[in-house]
C-alpha positions in Angstrom: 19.7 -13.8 -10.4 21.0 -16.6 -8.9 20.0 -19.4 -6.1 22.4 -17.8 -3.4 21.6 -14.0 -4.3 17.8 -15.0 -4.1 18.5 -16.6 -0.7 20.5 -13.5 0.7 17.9 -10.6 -0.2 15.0 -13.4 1.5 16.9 -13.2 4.4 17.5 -9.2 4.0 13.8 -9.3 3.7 13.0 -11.8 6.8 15.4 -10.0 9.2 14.1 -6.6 8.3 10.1 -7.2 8.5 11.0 -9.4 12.1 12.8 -6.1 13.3 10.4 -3.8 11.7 7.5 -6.1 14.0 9.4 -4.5 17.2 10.6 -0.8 16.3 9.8 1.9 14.1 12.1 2.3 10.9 14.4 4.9 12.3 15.9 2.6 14.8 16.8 -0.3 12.8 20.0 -0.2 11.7 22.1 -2.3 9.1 24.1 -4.2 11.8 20.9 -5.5 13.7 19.6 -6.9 10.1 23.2 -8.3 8.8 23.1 -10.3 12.4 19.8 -11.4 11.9 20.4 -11.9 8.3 23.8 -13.8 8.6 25.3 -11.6 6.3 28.1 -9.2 5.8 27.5 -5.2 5.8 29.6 -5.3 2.3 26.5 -7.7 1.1 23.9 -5.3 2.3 25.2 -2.5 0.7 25.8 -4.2 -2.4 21.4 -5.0 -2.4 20.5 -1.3 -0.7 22.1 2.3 -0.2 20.8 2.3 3.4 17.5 0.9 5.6 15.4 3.3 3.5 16.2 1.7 0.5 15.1 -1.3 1.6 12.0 -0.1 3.4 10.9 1.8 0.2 11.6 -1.1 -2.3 9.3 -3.6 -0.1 6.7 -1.2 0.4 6.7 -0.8 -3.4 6.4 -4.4 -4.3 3.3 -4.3 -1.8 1.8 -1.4 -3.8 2.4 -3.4 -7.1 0.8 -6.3 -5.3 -2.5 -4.4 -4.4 -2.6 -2.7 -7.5 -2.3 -6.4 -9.3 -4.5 -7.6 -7.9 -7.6 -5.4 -8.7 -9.3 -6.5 -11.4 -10.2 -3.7 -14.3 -9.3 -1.1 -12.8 -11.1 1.6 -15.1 -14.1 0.8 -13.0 -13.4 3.6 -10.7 -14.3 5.7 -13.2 -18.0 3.9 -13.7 -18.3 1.8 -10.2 -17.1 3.3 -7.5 -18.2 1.3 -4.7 -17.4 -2.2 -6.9 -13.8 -0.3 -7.1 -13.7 0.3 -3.3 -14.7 -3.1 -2.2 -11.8 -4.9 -4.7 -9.7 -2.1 -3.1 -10.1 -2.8 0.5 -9.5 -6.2 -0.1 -6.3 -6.2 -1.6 -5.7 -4.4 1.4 -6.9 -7.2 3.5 -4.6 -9.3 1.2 -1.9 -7.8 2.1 -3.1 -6.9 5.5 0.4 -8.2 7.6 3.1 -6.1 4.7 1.2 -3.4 5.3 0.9 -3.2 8.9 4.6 -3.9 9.0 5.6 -1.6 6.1 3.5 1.0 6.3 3.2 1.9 10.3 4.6 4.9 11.9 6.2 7.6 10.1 5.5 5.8 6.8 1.5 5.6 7.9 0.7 8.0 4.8 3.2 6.4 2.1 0.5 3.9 0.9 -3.0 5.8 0.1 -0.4 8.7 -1.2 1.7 5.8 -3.3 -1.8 4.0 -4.5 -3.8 7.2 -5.3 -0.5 8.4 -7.4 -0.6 5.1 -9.6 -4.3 5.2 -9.8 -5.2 8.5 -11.0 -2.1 8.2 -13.5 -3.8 4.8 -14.9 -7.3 6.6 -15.0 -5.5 10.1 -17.0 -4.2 7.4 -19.3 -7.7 6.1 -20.0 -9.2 9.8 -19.4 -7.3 12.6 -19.9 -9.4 15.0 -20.0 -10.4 14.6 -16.0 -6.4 15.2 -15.3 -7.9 19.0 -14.6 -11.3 18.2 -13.3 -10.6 19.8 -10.0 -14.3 18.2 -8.8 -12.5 14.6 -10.3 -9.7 14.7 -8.6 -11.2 15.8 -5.3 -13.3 12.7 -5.2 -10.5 10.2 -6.4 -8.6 11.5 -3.6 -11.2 11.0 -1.1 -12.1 7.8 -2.3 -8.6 6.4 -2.6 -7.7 7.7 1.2 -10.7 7.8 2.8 -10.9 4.0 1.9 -7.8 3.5 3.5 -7.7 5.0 6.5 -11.5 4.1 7.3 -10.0 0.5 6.8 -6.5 0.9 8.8 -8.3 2.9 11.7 -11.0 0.7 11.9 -10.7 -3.0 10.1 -9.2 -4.4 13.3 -11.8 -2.9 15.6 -15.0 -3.7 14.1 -13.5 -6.6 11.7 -13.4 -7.0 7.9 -16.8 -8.2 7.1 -18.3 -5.0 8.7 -15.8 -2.2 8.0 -16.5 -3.3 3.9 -20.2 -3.4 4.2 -19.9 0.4 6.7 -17.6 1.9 3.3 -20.0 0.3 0.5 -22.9 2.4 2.2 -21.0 5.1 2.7 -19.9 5.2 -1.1 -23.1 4.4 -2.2 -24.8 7.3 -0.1 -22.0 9.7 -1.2 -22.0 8.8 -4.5 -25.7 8.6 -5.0 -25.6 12.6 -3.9 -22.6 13.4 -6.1 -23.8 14.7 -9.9 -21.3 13.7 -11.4 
């Protein structure tokens, strides 16, 4: 890829999160971000099919960032609440993308998207829990209940506290769980 192509899909990028700031993702449309963009609609389409396209690309590179940037991630498996607390704060890391990507109708496309790549890393590494209806259960609460404890509540009663309130709660749960 070269200098100029890098520069035009920053500026797709740019002119999309600025207008995704104001309005949900179903009223932005490809004009508003080739005007903000400086760009033609013939460039546009040659980068994305549609808004969608674009939307769902970023939010993946945010997923691949937060998945990145957990360190050994077969922990879940063995330290639930150390996995937790790298989770929530590679969602702190990414805090801005996601409230930007990941807002509105597409509030659900990142615990769904993250608990999808996680639990097919962990059946890699354990296949045998891929049935484990009791397994699965409590990835999926983990994984989401994580999430939306931190989305609905991080802002409200800050980081610092909404980490320590989910590491009890973990530790509690799990310390019930025989498992």
């Amino acid at each position: 890829m070269d200098l100029r192509e890098k520069k035009t899909l920053r500026n797709i990028k740019n002119a999309f999160f600025e207008l995704r700031k104001e309005k949900n993702i179903e009223r932005i449309k490809v004009k508003e971000i080739c005007e903000k963009a400086e760009i033609s609609k013939a460039t546009f389409y040659l980068h994305y099919s549609n808004i969608y396209d674009l939307s769902e690309t970023l939010q993946k590179e945010v997923i691949t960032s937060i998945l990145d940037s957990i360190p050994n991630p077969e922990k879940i498996y063995s330290n639930y609440v150390e996995f937790t607390k790298k989770l929530l704060e590679a969602f702190y890391q990414q805090e801005e993308n996601i409230s930007v990507l990941f807002s509105g109708s597409q509030l659900s496309v990142l615990p769904t998207a993250i608990e999808k790549e996680i639990k097919t890393f962990v059946y890699s590494l354990l296949p045998q829990k891929k049935e484990d209806p009791y397994f699965n259960i409590l990835l999926s609460y983990h994984i989401q209940g994580s999430y939306y404890a931190y989305i609905r509540n991080g802002h409200k009663f800050g980081k610092d506290f909404t980490q320590k309130a989910i590491k009890k709660i973990s530790e509690i749960f799990y310390s019930l769980c025989e498992y």
